[in-house]
C-alpha positions in Angstrom: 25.7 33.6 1.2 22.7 35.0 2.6 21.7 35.0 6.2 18.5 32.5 5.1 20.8 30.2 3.7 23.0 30.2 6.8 20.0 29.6 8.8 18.5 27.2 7.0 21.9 25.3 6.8 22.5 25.6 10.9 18.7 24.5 10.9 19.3 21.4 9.1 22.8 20.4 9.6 21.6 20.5 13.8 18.5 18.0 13.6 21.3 15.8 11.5 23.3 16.1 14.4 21.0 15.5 16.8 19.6 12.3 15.0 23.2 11.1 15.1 22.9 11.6 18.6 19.9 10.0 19.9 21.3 7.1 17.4 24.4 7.0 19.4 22.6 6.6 23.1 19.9 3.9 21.9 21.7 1.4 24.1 21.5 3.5 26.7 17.7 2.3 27.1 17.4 -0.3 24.6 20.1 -2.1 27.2 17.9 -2.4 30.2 15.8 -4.8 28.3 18.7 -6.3 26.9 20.4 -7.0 30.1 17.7 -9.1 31.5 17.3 -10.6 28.1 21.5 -11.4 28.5 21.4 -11.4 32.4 24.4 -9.1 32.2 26.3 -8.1 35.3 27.2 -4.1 35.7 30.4 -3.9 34.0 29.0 -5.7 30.9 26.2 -3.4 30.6 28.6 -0.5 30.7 30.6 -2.1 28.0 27.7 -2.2 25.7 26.4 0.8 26.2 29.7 2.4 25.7 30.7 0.8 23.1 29.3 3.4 20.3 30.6 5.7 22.2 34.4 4.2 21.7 33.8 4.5 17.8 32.3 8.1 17.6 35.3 8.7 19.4 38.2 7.1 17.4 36.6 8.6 14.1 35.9 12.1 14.8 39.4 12.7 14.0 39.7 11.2 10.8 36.5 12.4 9.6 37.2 16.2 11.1 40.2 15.6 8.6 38.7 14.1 5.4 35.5 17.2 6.7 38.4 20.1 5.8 39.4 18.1 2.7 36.0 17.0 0.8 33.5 19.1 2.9 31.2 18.3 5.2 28.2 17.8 3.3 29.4 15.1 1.4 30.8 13.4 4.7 27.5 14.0 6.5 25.5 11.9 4.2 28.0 9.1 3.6 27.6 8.7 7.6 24.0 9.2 7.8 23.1 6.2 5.6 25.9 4.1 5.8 25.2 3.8 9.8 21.8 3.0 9.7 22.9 -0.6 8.0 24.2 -1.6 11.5 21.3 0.0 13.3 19.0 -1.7 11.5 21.3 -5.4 11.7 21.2 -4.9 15.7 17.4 -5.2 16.0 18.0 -9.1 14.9 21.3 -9.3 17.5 21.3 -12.4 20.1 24.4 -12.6 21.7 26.1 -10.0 23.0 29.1 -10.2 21.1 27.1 -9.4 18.3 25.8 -6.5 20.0 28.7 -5.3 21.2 30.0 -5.3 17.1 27.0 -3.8 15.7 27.4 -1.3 18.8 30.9 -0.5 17.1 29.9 0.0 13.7 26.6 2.3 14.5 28.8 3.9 16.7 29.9 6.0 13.7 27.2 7.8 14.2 29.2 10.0 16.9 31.7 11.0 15.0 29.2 13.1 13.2 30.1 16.1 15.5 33.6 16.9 14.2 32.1 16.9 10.9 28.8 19.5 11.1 31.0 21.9 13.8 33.5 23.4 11.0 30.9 22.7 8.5 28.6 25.2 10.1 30.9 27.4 11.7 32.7 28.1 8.1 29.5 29.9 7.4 29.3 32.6 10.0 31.7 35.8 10.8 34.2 34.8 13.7 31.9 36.7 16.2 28.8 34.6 15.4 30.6 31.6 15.4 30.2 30.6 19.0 26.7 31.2 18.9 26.1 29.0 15.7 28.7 26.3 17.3 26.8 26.4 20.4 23.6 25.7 18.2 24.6 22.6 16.4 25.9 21.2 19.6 22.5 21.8 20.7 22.3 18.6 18.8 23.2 16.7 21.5 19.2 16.7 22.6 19.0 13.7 20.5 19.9 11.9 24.1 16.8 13.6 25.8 15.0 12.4 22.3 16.4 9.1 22.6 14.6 8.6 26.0 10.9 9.8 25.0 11.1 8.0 21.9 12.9 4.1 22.8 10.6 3.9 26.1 7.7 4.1 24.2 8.9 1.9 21.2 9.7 -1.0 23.8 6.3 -0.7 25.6 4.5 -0.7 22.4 6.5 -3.3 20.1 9.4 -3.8 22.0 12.9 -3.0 21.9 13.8 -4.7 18.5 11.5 -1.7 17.3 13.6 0.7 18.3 17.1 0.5 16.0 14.5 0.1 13.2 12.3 3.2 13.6 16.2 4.7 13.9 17.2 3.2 10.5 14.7 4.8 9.3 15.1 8.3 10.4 18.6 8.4 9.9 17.8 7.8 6.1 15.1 10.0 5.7 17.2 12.5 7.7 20.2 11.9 4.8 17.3 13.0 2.0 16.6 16.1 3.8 19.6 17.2 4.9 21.1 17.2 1.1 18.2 19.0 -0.4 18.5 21.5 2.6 22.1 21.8 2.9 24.5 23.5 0.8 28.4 23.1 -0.2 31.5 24.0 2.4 32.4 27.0 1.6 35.7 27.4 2.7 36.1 24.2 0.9 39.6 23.9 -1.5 40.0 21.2 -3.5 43.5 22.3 -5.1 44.9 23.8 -1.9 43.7 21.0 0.3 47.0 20.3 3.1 47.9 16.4 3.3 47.1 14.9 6.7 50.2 15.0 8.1 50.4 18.3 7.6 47.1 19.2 8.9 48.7 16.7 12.5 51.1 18.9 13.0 48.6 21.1 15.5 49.2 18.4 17.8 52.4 20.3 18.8 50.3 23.2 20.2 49.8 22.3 23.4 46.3 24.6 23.7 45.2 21.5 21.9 45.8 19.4 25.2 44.6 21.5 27.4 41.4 21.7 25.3 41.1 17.7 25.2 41.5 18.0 29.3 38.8 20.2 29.1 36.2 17.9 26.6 36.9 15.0 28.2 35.4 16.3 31.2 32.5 17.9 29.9 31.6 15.8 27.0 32.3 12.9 28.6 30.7 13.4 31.6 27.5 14.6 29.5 27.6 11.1 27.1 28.6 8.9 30.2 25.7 9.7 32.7 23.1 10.2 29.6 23.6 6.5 29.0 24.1 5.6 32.6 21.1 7.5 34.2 18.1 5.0 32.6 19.8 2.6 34.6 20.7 4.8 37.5 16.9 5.8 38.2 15.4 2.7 38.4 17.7 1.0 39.9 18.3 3.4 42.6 14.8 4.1 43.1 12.5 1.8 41.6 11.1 3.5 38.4 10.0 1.5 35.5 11.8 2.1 31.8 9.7 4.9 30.9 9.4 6.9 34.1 13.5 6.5 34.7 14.1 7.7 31.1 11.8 10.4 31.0 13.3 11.5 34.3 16.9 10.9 33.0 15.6 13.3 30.4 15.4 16.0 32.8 20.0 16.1 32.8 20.0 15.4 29.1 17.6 17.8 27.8 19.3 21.0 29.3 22.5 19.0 28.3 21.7 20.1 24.5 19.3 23.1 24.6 21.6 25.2 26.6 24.5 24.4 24.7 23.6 27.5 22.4 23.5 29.7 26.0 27.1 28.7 26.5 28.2 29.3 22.7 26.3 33.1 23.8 28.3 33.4 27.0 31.7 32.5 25.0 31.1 35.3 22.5 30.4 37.9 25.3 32.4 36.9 28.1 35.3 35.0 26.4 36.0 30.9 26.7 38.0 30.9 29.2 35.7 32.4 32.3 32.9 29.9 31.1 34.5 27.3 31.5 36.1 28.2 34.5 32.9 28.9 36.1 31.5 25.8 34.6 33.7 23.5 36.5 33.3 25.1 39.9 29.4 24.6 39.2 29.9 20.9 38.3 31.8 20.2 41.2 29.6 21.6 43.5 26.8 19.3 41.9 28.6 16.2 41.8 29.4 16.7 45.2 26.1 16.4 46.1 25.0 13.9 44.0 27.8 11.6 45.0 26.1 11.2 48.8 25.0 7.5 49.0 21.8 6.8 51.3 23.0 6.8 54.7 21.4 5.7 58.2 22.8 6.6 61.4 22.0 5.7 64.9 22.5 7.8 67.9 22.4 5.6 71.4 21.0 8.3 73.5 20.1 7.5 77.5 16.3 6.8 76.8 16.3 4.5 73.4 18.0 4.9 69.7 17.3 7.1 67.3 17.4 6.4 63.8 18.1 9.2 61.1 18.3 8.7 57.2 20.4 10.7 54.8 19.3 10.5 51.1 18.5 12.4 48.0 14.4 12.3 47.2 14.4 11.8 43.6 12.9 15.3 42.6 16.2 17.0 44.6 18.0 14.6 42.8 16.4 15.2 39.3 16.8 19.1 40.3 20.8 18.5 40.6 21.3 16.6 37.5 19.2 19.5 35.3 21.9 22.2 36.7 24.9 19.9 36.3 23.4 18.9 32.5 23.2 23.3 32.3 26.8 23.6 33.6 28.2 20.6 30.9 26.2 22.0 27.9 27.8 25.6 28.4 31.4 24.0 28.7 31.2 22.3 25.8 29.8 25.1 23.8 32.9 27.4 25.6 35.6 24.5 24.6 34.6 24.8 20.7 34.7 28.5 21.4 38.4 28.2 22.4 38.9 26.4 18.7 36.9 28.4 16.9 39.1 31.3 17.8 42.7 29.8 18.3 42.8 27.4 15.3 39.9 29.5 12.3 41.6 27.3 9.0 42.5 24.3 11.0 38.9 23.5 12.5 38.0 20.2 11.3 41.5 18.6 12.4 41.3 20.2 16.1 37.9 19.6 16.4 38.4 15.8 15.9 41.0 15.9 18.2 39.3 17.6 21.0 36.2 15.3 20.1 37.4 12.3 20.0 39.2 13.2 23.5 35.9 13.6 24.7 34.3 10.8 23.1 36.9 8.3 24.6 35.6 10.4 28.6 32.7 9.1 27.2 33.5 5.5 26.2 35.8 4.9 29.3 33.4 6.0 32.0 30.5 3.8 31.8 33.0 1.4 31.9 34.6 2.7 35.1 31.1 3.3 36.8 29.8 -0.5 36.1 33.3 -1.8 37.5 33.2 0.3 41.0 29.5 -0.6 41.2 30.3 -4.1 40.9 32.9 -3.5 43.6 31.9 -1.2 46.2 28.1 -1.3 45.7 27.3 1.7 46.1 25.1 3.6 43.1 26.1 7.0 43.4 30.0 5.7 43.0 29.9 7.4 39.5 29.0 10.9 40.9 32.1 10.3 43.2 34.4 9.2 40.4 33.0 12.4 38.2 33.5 14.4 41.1 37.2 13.7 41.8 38.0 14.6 38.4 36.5 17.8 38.3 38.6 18.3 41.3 41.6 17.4 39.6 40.9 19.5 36.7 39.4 22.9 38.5 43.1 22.5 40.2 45.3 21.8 37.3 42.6 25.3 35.6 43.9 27.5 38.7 47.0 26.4 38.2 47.7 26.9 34.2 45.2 29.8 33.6 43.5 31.5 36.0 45.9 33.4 37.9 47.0 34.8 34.8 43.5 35.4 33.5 41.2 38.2 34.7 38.0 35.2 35.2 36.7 36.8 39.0 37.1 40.6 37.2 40.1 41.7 38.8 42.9 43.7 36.6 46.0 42.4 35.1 48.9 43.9 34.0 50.0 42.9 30.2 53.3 41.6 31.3 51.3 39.0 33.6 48.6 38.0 31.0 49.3 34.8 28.7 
């Protein structure tokens, strides 16, 4: 195939992905609205705006599967217009059971990222592969799209515009992917291996280690893309528009520097991005996680009063570096897959997706339930940040002192 053809498939098979995507985080704004329609408490909000999320997760593997068996052209469109049926059905939702069902069958959407990853990677030599992963994960700007487009949709028509504008474009999006695209072609119909076989690379346990590392980065990206709306004008009084369009500000970088980090893999290997990618994640989250403080100091004349807190353009500043630092490990995770498991891509990728896409299901989840409890709004940067802790740790630990990731030398009888 020509490098046009690979082009224009890497061109098209992204804005399907990133469609998907902005698809998949609609309830991260669309739910504001909602919850004061609903009167929802925190936790209940982070149920429904997770709940897509819990789908895209439990079908990337199966459809990373049937991807290596029938191709991921064909599996793309199935996905892009069966889903919008639901997102169109959730514009006329009134309960929240009903939204929370609707919420699980758009949520399909999601799992559209363990298909187009081997499908687009199958076209490129091994040593562009990182590079063209890293650009259809770029895909993942659909949440940064998500928040220019819903805001305006709900001050204009309201918010039962928005899943039908989405209908819309994911079926028109369907049409011009299929003229655009073109067949898998390391696609084998006779010599297809049965999906048992294909599970059997859950023995290896890079596979694990490469979940660990998803979960974190993925997760962490879907969870506060859907949280932040919320998280902005709650925490400092914006209205829908200016807290998504600030909220922006993480996801944007979130999905076009995710083709940096595919760069980075192919030049400086997986394994130091994401090692450097978790040390710059935890020093952000760190940060973030500081709640507004006041402090008073009896001194001999009168008390002095002192406030601690993030101004929101510090705050904005933190979350575009820590959305920077997410979209280059996921682009480095793939990287890992892309060169550990070449004929077994569609399976691993589902696995290690679907890993992330349950980070990203449980942890809105988690942050509504802490808020509820201890009050305090930056609780989900502290959550994020003891599990980056954990996991830069358990990193050390497994792989970097064997690993040459700060440029010393290693001998070959102490390398992995």
């Amino acid at each position: 195939m020509s490098a046009s053809n690979r082009i224009a498939v890497l061109l098209v098979s992204t804005w399907a992905f990133t469609a998907c995507f902005a698809v998949w985080m609609m309830f991260g704004v669309t739910g504001i609205p909602i919850r004061t329609q609903l009167g929802l408490d925190a936790t209940q909000f982070g149920l429904l705006t997770a709940t897509p999320v819990l789908t895209g997760a439990l079908f990337r593997l199966p459809l990373g599967i049937w991807t290596d068996r029938f191709g991921g052209r064909r599996i793309m469109l199935l996905l892009l217009i069966g889903c919008a049926i639901p997102v169109w059905l959730s514009a006329h939702a009134t309960a929240f059971w009903q939204f929370l069902l609707l919420g699980l069958a758009l949520g399909l959407v999601g799992a559209s990222f363990s298909v187009g990853t081997p499908y687009v990677a199958r076209f490129f030599p091994k040593e562009q592969r990182g590079f063209a992963m890293g650009f259809f994960g770029a895909g993942t700007i659909g949440a940064a799209l998500n928040m220019f487009v819903a805001p305006f949709l709900i001050d204009r028509y309201g918010w039962e515009m928005v899943p039908k504008v989405y209908a819309a474009g994911l079926v028109a999006t369907a049409v011009v992917f299929w003229i655009f695209s073109a067949r898998d072609p390391a696609r084998s119909d006779s010599a297809s291996p049965s999906i048992m076989q294909q599970l059997t690379v859950l023995r290896d346990p890079r596979v694990w280690k490469y979940c660990q590392y998803y979960s974190i980065v993925f997760g962490g990206f879907t969870a506060l893309s859907i949280w932040m709306p919320q998280y902005f004008k709650t925490e400092y009084g914006f209205s829908i528009a200016q807290a998504s369009l600030l909220a922006a500000c993480f996801a944007l970088p979130g999905g076009a520097f995710r083709a940096l980090g595919g760069w980075l893999s192919d030049r400086f290997g997986a394994h130091a991005v994401t090692w450097w990618v978790l040390w710059v994640a935890w020093i952000c989250l760190f940060l973030l996680s500081y709640p507004k403080t006041e402090l008073i100091v009896h001194t001999v004349d009168a008390p002095l009063r002192f406030g601690i807190a993030l101004p929101s353009w510090f705050f904005t500043g933190l979350l575009f570096v820590l959305g920077i630092a997410f979209a280059c490990g996921m682009a480095s995770t793939f990287k890992y897959i892309a060169d550990d498991f070449p004929d077994r891509m569609g399976v691993v990728s589902g696995i290690v997706g679907m890993a992330g896409g349950f980070g990203g299901f449980l942890l809105p989840i988690m942050f509504g339930a802490i808020l509820d409890g201890l009050g305090v709004n930056s609780s989900c940067f502290m959550l994020l940040y003891g599990i980056v802790a954990v996991s830069l740790m358990l990193n050390y630990l497994t792989e970097v002192r064997r690993a040459p990731v700060m440029g010393e030398t290693i001998s070959p009888q102490a390398a992995p």
